[in-house]
C-alpha positions as CSV (number, residue, x, y, z in Angstrom):
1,X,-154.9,147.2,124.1
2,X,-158.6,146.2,124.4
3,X,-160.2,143.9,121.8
4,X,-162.0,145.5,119.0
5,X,-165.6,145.9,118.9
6,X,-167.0,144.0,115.8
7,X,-167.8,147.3,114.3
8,X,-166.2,150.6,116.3
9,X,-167.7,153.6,114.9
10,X,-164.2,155.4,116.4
11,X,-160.9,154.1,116.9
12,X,-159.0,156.3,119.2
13,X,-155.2,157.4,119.1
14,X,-154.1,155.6,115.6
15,X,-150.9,155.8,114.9
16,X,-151.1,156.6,111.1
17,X,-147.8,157.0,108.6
18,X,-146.7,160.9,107.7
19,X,-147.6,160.3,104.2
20,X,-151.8,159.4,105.2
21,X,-151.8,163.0,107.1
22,X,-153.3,166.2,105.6
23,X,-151.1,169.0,105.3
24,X,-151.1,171.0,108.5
25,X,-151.1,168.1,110.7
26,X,-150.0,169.1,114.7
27,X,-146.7,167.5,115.2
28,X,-143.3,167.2,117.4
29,X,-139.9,166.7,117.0
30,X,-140.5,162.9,117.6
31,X,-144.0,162.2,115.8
32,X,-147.5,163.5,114.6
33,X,-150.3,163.4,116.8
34,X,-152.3,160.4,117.0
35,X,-155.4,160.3,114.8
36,X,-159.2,159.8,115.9
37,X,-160.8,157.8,113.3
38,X,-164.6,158.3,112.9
39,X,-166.6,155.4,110.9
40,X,-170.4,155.1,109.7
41,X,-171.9,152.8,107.4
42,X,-168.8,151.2,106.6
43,X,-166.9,154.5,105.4
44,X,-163.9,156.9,107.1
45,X,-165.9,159.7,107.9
46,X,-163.5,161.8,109.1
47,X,-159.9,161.7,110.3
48,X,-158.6,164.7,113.5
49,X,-155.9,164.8,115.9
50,X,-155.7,163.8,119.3
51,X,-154.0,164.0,122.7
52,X,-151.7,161.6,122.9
53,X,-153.2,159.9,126.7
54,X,-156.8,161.7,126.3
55,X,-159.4,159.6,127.4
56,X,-161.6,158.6,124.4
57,X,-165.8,158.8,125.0
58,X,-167.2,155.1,124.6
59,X,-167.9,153.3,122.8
60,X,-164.6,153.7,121.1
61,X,-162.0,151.2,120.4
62,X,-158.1,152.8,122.3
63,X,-155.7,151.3,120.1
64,X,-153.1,153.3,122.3
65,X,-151.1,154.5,119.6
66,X,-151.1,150.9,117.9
67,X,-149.4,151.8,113.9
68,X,-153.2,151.5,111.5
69,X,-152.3,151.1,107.9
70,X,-155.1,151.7,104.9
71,X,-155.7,148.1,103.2
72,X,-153.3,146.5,101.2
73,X,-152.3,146.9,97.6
74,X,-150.7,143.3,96.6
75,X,-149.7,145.0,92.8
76,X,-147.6,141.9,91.2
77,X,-148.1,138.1,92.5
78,X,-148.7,134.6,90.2
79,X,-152.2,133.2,91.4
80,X,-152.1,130.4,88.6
81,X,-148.3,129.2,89.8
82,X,-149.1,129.4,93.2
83,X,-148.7,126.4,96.1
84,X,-147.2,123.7,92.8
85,X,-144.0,123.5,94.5
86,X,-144.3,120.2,96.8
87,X,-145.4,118.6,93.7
88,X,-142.4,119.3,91.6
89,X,-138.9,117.7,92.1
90,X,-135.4,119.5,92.0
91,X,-135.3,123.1,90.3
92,X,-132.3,124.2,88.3
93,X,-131.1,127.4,89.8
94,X,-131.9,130.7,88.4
95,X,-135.1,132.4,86.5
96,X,-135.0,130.0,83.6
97,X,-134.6,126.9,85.3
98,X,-138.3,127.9,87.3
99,X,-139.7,128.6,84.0
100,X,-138.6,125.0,82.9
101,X,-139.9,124.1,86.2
102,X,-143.4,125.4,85.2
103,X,-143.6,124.2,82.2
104,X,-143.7,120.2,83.4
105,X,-146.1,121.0,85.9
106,X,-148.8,122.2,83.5
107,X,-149.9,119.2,83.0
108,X,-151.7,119.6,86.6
109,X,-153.4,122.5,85.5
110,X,-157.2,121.4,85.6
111,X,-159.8,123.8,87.0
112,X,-160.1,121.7,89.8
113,X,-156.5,122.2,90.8
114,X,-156.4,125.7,88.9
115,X,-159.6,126.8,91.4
116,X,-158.5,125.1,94.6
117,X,-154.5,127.1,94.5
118,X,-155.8,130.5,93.6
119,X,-158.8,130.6,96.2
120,X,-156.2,129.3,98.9
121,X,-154.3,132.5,97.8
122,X,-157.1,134.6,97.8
123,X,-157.7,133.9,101.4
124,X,-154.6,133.9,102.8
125,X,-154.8,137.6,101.0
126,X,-157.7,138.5,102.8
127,X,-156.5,137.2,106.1
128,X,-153.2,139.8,105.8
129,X,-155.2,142.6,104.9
130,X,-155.0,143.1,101.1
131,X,-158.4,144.6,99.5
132,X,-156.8,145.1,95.7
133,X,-154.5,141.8,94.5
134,X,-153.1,141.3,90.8
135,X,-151.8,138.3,89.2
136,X,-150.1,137.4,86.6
137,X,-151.6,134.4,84.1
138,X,-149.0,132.8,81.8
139,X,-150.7,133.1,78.0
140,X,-148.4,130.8,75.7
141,X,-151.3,129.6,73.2
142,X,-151.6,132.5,70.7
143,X,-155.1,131.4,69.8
144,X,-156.3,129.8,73.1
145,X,-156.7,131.9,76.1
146,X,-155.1,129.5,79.3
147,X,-157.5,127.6,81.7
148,X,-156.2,130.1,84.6
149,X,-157.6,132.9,82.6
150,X,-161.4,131.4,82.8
151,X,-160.8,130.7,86.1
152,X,-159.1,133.9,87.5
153,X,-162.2,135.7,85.9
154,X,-164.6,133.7,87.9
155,X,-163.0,134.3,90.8
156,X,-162.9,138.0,90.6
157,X,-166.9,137.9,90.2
158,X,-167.3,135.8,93.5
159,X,-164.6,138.0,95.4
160,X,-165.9,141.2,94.3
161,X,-166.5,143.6,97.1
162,X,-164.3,141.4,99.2
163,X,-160.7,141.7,97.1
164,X,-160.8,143.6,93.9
165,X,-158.7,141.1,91.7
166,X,-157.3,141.5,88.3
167,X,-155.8,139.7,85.7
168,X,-152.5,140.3,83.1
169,X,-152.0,138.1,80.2
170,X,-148.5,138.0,80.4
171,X,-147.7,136.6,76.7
172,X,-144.4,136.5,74.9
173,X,-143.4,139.0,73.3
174,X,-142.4,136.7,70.1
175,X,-146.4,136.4,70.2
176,X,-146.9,140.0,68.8
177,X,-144.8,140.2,66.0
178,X,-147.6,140.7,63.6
179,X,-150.1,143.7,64.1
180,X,-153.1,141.6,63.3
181,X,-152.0,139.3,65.6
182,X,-151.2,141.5,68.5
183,X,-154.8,143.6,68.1
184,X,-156.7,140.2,68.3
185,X,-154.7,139.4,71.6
186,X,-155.3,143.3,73.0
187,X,-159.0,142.6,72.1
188,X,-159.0,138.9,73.4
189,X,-157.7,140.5,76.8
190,X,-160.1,143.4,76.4
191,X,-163.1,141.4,76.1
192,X,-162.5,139.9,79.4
193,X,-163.5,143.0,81.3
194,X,-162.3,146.0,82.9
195,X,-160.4,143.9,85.4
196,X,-157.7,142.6,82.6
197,X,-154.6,143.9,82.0
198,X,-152.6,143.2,78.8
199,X,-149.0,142.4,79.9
200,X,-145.8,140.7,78.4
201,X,-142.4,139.4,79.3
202,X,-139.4,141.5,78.0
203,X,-136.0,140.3,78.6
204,X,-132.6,140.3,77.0
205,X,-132.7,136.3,75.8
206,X,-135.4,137.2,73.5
207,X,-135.5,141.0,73.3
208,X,-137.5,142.6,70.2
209,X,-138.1,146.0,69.9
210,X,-140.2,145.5,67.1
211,X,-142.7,143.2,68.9
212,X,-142.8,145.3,72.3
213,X,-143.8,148.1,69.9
214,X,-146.4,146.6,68.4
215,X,-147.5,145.2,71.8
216,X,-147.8,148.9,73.0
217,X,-149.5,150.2,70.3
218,X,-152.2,147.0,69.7
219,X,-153.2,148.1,74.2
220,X,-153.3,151.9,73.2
221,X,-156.3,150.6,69.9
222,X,-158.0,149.0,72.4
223,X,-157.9,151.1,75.4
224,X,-156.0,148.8,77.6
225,X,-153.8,149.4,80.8
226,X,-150.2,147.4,80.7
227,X,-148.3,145.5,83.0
228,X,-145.1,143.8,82.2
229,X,-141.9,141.7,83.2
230,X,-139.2,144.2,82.3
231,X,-135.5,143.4,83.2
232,X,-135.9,140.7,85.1
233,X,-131.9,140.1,85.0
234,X,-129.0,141.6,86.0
235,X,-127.2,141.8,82.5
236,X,-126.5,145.3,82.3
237,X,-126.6,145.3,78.5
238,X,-130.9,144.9,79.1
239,X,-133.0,147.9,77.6
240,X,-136.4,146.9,78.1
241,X,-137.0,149.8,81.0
242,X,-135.6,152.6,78.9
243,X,-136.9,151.2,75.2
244,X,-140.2,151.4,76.9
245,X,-140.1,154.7,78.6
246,X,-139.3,156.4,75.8
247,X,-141.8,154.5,73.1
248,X,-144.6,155.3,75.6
249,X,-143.6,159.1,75.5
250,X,-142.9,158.8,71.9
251,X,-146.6,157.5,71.2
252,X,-148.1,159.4,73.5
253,X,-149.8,156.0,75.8
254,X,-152.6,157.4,77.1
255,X,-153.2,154.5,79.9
256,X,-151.1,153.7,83.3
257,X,-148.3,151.1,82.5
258,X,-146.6,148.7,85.3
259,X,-143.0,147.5,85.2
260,X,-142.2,145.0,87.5
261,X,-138.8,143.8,88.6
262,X,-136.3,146.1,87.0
263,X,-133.7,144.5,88.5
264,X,-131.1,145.4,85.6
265,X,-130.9,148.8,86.6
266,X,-129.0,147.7,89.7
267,X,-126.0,146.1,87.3
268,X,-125.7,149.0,84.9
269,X,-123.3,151.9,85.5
270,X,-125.1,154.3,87.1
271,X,-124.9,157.1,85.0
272,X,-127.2,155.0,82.2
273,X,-129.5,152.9,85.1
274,X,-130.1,157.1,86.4
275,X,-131.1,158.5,83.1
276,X,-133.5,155.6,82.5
277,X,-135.5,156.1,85.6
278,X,-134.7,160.2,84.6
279,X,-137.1,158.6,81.0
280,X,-139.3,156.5,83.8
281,X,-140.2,159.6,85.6
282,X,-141.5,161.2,82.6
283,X,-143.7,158.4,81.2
284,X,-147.4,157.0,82.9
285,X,-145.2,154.0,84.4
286,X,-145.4,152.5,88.1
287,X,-142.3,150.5,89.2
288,X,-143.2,147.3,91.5
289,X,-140.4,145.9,93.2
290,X,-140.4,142.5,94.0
291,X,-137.7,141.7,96.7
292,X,-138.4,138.4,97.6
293,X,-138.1,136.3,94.6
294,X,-135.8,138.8,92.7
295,X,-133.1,138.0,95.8
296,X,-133.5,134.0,95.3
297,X,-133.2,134.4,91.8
298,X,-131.1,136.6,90.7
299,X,-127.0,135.4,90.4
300,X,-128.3,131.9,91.2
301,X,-125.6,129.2,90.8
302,X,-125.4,126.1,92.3
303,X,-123.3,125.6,95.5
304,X,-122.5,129.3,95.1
305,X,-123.3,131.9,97.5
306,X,-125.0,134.7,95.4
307,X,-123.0,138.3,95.0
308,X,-125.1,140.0,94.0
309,X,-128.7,141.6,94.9
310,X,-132.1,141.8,92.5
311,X,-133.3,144.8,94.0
312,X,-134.1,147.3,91.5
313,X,-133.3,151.0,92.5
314,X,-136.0,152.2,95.2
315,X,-134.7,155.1,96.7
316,X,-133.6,156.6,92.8
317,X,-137.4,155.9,91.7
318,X,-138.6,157.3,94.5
319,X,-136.2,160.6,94.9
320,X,-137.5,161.0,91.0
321,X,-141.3,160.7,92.4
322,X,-141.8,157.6,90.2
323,X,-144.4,155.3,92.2
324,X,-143.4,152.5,93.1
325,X,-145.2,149.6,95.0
326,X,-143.6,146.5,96.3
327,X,-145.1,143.0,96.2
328,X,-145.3,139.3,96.7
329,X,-144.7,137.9,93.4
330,X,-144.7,134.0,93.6
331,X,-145.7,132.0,96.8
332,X,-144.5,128.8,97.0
333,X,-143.7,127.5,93.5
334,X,-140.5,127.0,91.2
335,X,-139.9,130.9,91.3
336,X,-140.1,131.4,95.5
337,X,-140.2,128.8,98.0
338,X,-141.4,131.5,100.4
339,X,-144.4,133.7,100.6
340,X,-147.9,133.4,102.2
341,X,-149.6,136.2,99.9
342,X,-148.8,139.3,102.6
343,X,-147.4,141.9,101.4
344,X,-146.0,142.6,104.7
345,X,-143.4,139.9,104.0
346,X,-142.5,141.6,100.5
347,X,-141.5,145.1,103.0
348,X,-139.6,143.7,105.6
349,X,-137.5,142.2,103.2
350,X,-137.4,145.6,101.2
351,X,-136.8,147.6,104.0
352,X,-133.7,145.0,105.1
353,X,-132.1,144.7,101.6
354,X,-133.0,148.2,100.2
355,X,-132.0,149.7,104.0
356,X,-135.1,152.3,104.2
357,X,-134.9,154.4,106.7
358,X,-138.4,154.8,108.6
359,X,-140.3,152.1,106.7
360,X,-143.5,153.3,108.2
361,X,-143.7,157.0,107.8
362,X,-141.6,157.0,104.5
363,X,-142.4,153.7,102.5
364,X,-145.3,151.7,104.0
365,X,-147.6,153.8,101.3
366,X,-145.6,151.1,98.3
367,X,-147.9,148.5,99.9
368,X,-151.5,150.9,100.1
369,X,-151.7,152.8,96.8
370,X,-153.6,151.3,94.5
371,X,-154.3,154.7,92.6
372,X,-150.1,154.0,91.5
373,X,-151.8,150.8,89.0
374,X,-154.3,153.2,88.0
375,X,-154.8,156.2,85.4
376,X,-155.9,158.6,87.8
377,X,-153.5,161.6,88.6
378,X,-151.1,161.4,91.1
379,X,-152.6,163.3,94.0
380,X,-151.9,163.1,98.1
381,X,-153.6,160.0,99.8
382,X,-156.7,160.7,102.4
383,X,-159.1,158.2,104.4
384,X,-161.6,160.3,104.5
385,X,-164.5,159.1,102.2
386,X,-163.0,156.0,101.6
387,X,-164.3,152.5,102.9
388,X,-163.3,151.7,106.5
389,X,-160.8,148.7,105.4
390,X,-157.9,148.9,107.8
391,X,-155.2,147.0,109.3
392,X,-154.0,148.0,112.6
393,X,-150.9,146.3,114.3
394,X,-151.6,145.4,117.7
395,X,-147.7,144.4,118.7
396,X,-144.9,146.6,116.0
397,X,-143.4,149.2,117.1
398,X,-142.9,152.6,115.0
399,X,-139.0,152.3,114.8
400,X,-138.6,148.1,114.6
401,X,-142.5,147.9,112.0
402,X,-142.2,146.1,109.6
403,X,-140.9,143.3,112.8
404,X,-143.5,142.0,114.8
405,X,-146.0,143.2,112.1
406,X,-147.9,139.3,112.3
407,X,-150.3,140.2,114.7
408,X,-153.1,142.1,113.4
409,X,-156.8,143.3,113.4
410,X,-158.0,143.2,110.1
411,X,-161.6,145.6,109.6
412,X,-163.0,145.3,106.2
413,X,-165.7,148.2,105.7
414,X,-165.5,148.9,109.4
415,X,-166.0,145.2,110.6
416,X,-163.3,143.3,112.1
417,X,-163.1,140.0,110.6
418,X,-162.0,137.1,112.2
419,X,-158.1,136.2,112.3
């Protein structure tokens, strides 16, 4: 494959996933046509098939069939907990013992060191590919918003127009037990701007129905989007998923909700872990898996190979037509000793564990919608009209992707940027 231009106005004989095509598109038994991809002024202006081996006019970029993804869609990572783990001694095993883990390294937390992590992320973000990135800030002071929080917020201002970043509060849910208390966090968060996210960490140790309630009901006065920890476990007794569904419904939540991790519904008996994602399918939820860090986490015991898996249930959410998006989670702290912030990482590990069948054509879209955090309708994805920000893989292969996935050309409004 040729080098790319620093700006091709067309990119010839894309290989793009079934689920970026328009209805109609000319096909075979063994794959749709290549695409032609037109660009001006930094925008897809249009999208048509070509001949597989046609010769394409100069000054084109031939990709030859190279797999071209839209930008990336990192829904669910921890910006503020990010790179601390060379700092930090032995971890007890499990998801409380990284929260313990956490919690001693706070005292590190100064803007300095807050600042200098996050941006690092930020980057390596860019670098993969990813145009829309949330994270995750732990809130534990009930009148204090964290350091992370000031800083996260000025980072979305300098990165804007280069990764659109947003911010959850993710508080306790012991936090909202009192409605004045839980509107004056909602508006706290609220205040921030229309980047923020209220969010919240529901699990069985400290589960209250009351407070998750009242946590609902104080974004809903305010207008405000949710995104929560939900289930991060595998104690099949955990409700959080199917408490919230049907509160949401209930209540009539007129904003998008995300529920990461879920990984409860893969220890329950499947007749209750199906009628919850049944409840999910009805409600304004989006599912984010998170593979990586659910696998090192979850049935975690010392000098004990793990039984068990964290994934929650992909293919059920997605038979139900639930979105669902997967994601990095943590990078390199108490939670995930792994992770460089692509979300590329997050899939190959999904489509390993999970075993997806045709990653590409079937589930590469759980790393590219962003619309799923959103409260738009549901509706089929198109490149046309949208900004040129692609990803094309200059050495996968359709049946091996996400392998070999590394090498990349990365264009950002129609500009390849350097690697």
């Amino acid at each position: 494959m040729p080098p790319p231009p620093t700006a091709p106005a067309f990119i010839a004989h894309a290989r793009l996933p079934r689920w970026l095509l328009p209805v109609g598109w000319p096909s075979d038994e063994a794959s749709p046509a290549l695409a032609g991809i037109e660009i001006a002024r930094g925008r897809i202006t249009r999208v048509t098939p070509m001949v597989a081996g046609a010769a394409a006019a100069a000054p084109a970029w031939d990709v030859q069939g190279a797999l071209v993804l839209p930008g990336f869609v990192d829904a669910h990572t921890h910006l503020d907990k990010a790179f601390i783990l060379p700092r930090i001694g032995a971890v007890k095993p499990g998801l409380l013992g990284a929260i313990d883990a956490v919690i001693g390294d706070r005292v590190h937390w100064t803007h300095a060191d807050l600042r200098e992590r996050a941006e690092r992320g930020l980057r390596w973000a860019w670098e993969a590919g990813t145009t829309h990135l949330r994270t995750h800030i732990d809130w534990w002071d009930p009148h204090t918003p964290p350091l992370a929080w000031h800083v996260i917020a000025e980072l979305a201002a300098e990165w804007r127009g280069r990764v659109h970043l947003e911010q959850v509060a993710m508080i306790k849910l012991a936090l909202f037990k009192d409605d004045d208390e839980a509107r004056r966090l909602a508006q706290c968060v609220a205040d921030t701007g229309a980047h923020a996210l209220l969010g919240g960490f529901v699990h069985s140790s400290h589960w209250d129905p009351v407070s998750l309630r009242r946590l609902v009901l104080a974004a809903q006065a305010v207008d405000l989007d949710l995104d929560l920890h939900v289930d991060e476990e595998l104690n099949p007794d955990a409700q959080g998923l199917s408490f919230l569904a049907q509160l949401l419904r209930e209540i009539g939540f007129a904003g998008r909700v995300v529920c990461g991790h879920n990984c409860a519904l893969a220890a329950q008996p499947e007749a209750i872990a199906l009628a919850t994602l049944d409840a999910v399918a009805r409600a304004p939820i989006t599912l984010v898996s998170l593979p990586i860090t659910n696998l090192l986490l979850q049935d975690a015991v010392t000098d004990r190979t793990p039984r068990l898996r964290g994934l929650t249930l992909v293919k059920e959410a997605r038979a139900r037509g639930i979105p669902l998006l997967v994601a990095s989670d943590n990078v390199q702290d108490p939670f995930c000793r792994a992770g460089s912030l692509d979300p590329l990482e997050a899939m190959q590990t999904a489509a390993l564990v999970g075993q997806l069948d045709t990653p590409f054509d079937a589930w590469s879209d759980a790393l590219c919608r962003s619309d799923w955090l959103q409260r738009t309708p549901l509706q089929r994805a198109t490149l046309e009209g949208v900004s040129a920000d692609l990803v094309v893989f200059t050495a996968a292969d359709i049946h091996a992707w996400p392998s070999r996935s590394a090498p990349r050309v990365v264009l950002r409004q129609g500009q390849a940027i350097a690697p």
